[in-house]
C-alpha positions in Angstrom: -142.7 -90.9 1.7 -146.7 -91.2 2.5 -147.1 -90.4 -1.4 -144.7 -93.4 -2.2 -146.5 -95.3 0.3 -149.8 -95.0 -0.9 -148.7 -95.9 -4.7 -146.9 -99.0 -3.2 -150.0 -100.0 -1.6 -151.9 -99.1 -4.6 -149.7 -101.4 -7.1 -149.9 -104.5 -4.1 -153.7 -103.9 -4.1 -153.9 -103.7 -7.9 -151.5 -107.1 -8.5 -153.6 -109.0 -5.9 -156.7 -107.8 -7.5 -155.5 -109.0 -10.9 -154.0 -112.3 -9.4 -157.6 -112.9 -8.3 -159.4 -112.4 -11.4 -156.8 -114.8 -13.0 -157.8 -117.5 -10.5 -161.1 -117.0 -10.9 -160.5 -117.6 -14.6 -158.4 -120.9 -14.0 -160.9 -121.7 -11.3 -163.5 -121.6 -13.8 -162.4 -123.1 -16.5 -161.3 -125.5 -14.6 -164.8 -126.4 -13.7 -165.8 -126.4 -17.2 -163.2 -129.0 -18.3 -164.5 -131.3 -15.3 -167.8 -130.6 -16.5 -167.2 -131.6 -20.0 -164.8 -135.0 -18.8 -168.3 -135.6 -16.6 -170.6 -135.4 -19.7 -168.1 -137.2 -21.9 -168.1 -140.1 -19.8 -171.8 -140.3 -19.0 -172.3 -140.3 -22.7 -169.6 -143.1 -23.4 -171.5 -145.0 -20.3 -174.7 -144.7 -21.9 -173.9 -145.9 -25.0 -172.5 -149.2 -23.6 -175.5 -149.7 -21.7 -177.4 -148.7 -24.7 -175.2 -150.9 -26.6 -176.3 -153.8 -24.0 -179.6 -152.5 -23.3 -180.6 -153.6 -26.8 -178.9 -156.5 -26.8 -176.6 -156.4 -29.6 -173.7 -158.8 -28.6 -170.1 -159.1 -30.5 -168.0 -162.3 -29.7 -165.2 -164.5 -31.7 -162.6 -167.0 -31.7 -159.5 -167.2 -33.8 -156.0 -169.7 -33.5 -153.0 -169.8 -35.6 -151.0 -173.1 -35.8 -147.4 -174.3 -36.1 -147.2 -177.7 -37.8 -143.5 -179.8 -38.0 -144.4 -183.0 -40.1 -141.9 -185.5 -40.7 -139.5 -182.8 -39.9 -139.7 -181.5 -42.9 -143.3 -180.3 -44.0 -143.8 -177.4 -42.2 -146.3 -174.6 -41.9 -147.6 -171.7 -40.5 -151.2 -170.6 -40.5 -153.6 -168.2 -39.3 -155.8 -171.0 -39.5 -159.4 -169.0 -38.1 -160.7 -165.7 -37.1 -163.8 -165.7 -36.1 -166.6 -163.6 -35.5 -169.8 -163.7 -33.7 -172.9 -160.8 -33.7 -176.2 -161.6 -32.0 -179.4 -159.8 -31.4 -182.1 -159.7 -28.5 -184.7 -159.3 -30.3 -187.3 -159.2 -27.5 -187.4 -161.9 -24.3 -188.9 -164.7 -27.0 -186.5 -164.0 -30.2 -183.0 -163.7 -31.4 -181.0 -163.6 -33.9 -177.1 -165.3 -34.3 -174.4 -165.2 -36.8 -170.8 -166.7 -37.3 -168.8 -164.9 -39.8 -165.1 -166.6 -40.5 -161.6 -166.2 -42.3 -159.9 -169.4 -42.5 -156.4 -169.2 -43.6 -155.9 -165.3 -43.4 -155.9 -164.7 -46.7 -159.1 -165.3 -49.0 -159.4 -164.7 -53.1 -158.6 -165.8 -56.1 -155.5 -167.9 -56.0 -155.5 -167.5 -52.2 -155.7 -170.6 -49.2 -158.1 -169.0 -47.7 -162.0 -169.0 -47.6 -164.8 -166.4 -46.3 -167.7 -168.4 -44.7 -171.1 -167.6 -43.5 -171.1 -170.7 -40.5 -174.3 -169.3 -39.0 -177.2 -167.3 -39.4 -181.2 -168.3 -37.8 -183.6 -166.7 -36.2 -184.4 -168.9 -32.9 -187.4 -168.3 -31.0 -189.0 -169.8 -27.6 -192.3 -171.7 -28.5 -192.8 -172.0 -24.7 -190.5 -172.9 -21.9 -189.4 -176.2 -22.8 -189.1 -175.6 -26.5 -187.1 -173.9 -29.0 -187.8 -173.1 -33.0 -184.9 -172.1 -35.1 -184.7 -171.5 -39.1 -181.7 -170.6 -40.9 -178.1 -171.4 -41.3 -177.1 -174.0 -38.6 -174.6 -176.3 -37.1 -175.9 -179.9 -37.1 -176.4 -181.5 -34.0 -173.8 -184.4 -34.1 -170.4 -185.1 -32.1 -168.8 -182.9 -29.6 -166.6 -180.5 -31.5 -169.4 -179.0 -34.6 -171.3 -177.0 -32.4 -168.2 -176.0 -29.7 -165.0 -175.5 -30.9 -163.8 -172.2 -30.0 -160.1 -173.4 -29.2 -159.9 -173.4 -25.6 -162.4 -175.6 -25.6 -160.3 -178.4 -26.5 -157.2 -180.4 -26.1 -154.5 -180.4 -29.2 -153.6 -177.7 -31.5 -155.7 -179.4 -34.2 -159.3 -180.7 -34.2 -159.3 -184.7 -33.5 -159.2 -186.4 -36.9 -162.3 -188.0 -36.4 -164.3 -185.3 -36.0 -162.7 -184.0 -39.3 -163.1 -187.4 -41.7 -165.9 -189.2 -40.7 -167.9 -186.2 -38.9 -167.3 -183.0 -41.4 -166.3 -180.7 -38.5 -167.5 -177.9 -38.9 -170.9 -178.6 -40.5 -173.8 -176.0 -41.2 -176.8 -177.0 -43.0 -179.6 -174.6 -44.0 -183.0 -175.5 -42.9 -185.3 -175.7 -39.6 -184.9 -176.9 -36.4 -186.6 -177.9 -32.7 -185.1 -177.9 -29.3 -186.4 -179.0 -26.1 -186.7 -180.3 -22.8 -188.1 -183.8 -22.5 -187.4 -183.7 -18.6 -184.6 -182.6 -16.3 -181.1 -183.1 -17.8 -182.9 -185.0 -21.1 -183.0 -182.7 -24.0 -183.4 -183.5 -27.7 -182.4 -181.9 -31.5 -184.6 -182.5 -34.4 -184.0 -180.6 -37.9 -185.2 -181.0 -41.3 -182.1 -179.6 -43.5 -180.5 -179.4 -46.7 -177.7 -182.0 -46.7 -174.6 -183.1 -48.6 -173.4 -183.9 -52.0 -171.2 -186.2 -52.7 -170.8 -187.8 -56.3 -168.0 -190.4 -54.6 -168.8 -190.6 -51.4 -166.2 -188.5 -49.9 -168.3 -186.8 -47.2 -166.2 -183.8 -45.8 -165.4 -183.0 -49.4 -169.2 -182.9 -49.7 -170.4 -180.5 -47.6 -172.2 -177.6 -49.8 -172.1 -174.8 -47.5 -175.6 -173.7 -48.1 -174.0 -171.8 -51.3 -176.6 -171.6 -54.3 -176.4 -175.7 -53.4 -178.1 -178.0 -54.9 -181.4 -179.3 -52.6 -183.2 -181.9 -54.4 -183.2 -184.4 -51.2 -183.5 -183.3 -48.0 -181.3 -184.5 -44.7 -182.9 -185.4 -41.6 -181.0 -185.1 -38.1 -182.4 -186.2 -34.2 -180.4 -186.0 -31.1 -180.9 -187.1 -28.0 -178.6 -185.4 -24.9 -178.6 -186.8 -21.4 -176.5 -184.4 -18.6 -178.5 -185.2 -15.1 -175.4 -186.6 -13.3 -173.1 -183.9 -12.8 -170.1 -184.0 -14.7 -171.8 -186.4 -17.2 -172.7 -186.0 -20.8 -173.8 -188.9 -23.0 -175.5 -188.0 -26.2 -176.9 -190.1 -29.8 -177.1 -188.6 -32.9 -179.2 -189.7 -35.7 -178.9 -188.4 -39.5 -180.9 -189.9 -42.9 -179.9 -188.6 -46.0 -182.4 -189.4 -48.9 -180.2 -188.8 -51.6 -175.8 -188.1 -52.0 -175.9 -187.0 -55.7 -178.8 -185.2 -54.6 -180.5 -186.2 -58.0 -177.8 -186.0 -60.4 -177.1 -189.6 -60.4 -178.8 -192.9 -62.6 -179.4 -193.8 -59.3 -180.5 -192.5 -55.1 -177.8 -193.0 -53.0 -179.2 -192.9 -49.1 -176.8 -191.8 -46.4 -177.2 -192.7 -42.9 -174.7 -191.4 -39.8 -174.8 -192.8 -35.8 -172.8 -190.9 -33.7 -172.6 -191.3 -29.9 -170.3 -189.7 -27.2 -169.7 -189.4 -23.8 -168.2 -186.8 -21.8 -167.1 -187.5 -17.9 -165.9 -184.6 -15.5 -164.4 -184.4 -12.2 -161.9 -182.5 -10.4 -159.3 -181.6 -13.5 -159.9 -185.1 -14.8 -161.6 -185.5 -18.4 -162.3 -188.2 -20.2 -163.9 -188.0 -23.7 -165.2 -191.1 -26.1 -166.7 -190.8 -29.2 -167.7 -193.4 -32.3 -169.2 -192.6 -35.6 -170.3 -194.3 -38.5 -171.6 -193.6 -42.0 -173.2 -196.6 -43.8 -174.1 -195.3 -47.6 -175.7 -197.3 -50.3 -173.7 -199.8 -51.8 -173.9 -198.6 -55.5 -171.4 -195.8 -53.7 -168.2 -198.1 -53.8 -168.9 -198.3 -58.4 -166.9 -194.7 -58.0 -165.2 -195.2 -54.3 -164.5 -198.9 -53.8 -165.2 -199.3 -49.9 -167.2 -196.1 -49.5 -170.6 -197.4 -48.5 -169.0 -198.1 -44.8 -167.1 -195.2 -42.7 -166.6 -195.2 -39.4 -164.2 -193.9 -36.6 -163.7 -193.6 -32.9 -161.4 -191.6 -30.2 -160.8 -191.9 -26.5 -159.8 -189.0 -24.9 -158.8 -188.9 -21.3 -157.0 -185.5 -19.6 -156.5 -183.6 -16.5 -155.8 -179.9 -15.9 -154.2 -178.4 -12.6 -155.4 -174.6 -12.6 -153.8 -173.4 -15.7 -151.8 -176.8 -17.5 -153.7 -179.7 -19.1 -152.2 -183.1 -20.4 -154.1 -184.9 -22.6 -153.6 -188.8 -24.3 -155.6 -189.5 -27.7 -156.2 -193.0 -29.4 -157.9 -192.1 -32.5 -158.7 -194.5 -35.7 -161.0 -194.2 -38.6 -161.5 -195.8 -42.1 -163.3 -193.9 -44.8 -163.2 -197.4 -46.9 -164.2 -199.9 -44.7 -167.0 -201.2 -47.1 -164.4 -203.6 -48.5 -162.1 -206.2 -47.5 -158.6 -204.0 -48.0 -156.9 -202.6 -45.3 -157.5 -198.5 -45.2 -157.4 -198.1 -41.2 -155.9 -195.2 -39.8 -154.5 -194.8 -36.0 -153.3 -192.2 -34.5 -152.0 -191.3 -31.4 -152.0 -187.9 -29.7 -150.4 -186.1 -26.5 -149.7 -183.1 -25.8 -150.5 -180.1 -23.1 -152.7 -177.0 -23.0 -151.6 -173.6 -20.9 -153.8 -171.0 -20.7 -153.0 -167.5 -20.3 -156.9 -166.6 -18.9 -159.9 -168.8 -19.4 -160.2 -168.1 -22.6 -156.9 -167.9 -23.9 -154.7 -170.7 -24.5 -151.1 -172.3 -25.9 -151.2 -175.4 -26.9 -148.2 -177.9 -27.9 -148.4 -181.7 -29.0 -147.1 -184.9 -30.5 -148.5 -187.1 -32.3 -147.7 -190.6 -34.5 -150.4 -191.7 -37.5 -150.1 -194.9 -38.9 -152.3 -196.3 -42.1 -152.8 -200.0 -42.7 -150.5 -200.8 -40.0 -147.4 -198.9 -41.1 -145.8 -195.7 -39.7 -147.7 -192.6 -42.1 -146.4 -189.0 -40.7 -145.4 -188.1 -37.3 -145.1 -184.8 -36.0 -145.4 -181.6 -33.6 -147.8 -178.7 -33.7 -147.6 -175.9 -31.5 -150.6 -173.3 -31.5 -152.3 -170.5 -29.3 -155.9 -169.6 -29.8 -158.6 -167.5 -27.9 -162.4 -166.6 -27.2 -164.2 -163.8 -26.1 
């Protein structure tokens, strides 16, 4: 009985002995995995803040649209993705770029197009001023330089700032920016500019693609935001030459544009009026040409995540002559968004030209930024 004892004891002390060594081995390895996890993440922490510390930056904007016309011309479109990558340089210089996909699909055959929209080099001259040089957006209206789509009311851009203004415009060239005094800033570039051999201006725009740049373009704006909630803003452009040489003649482009932008409290209200006066030699290929102009009025109000919006809109790419070519259009519609930055947007809208019902119809959309 002692013997049996003894080996029974023996066996206990022998399993507990080996239990012990097997969790020392979990224990252990245990410790490793944490270990590794721990390294793991302070390498993937790192990197971000590498990623940030030398100030690469990634951003983007993209929409797709619904359009019902006349209830019978519909369509569906990826209409933009959009990319943004910008560098820090150092404190005094940076570098931007906009990269873009218009209509998803992009080749020969295809709808779509692959733009370069941007790409300068900006750097501080001191701490009021600002020298860029590159691929730019002109300074002019409210939409070319902002559009990312919850930035705005209506599933499409305002037809305006699409006719008469060549939403989105990018010029190569170089640029100043600065601050005259407290809430007074101005824009002044010296650019490449359009070519238009009839004076149809959004057709025109070259895109800074092997383009022709016999004349230069000349743009100056002037941006006043010292009363808060309050933007008003003129823009300037000369144009020495549409054909840009290629014609028996110089035809010499000038654009005004103005806006103002009022805030308060959810309510919005947005004017804007543009106009294009062209040499008159323009209307022997466009009769009506040498005169373009357009306006909108814009008023909306948004309670935390809904926004209505109203839209009187009119412009006339012919108004150099004595026909009737007007276009009006009204717009209403409302905006929900999802987060700040992310947004479904549903409207309504009637178009008339020369005084007679054109197209009516409903868009529905949903865009983002980040």
């Amino acid at each position: 009985m002692k013997t049996r004892a003894l080996l029974l004891a023996a066996a206990i002390t022998s399993s507990n002995l080996a239990l012990a060594d097997d969790n020392a081995q979990l224990k252990a390895e245990i410790e490793a995995l944490k270990s590794q996890l721990n390294s793991l993440a302070d390498t993937v922490e790192q990197q971000g803040a590498a990623s940030q510390g030398n100030g690469v930056h990634i951003g983007g904007y993209g929409e797709m649209h619904l359009n019902l016309v006349n209830g019978t011309d519909n369509e569906i479109d990826y209409h933009r993705f959009v990319l943004f990558f910008s560098k820090e340089f150092n404190e005094h210089t940076r570098f931007f770029s906009e990269f873009e996909l218009e209509h998803s699909l992009a080749g020969d055959g295809k709808p779509g197009e692959v733009e370069l929209e941007q790409a300068y080099i900006e750097h501080d001259l001191n701490a009021n001023t600002r020298a860029k040089a590159g691929l730019f957006l002109i300074p002019v209206g409210i939409l070319n330089e902002t559009h990312e789509p919850d930035t705005f009311y209506g599933v499409e851009r305002n037809s305006v700032e699409n006719k008469i203004i060549p939403t989105t415009w990018w010029e190569g060239g170089a640029a100043l920016s600065g601050k005259i005094a407290d809430g007074l800033s101005y824009d002044v570039a010296m650019h490449s500019g359009l070519e238009s051999l009839d004076g149809k201006l959004r057709d025109g725009r070259q895109k800074v693609a092997e383009a022709p740049a016999n004349k230069a373009a000349y743009t100056a704006r002037v941006k006043y935001t010292a009363v808060p909630g309050l933007e008003l803003a003129a823009t300037l452009q000369y144009q020495d030459d549409l054909l840009q040489g290629n014609g028996p003649k110089e035809i010499g482009a000038r654009l005004i544009e103005t806006h103002a932008i009022y805030q308060n409290n959810g309510f919005e209200l947005r004017a804007l009026y543009a106009q294009w006066d062209l040499d008159k030699d323009i209307n022997t290929a466009t009769s009506g040409a040498s005169k373009q102009t357009g306006f909108y009025v814009e008023p909306s109000y948004r309670m935390n995540d809904v926004g209505v919006f109203y839209r009187n809109s009119g412009w006339d790419t012919k108004a150099g002559d004595r026909t009737d070519s007007r276009f009006e259009r009204h717009d209403v519609g409302v905006n929900y968004w999802l987060a700040e930055t992310v947004v479904f947007k549903a409207d309504y809208y009637r178009q008339k030209e020369a005084g007679d019902l054109d197209e009516t119809g409903y868009n529905l959309g949903v865009g983002y930024s980040f």
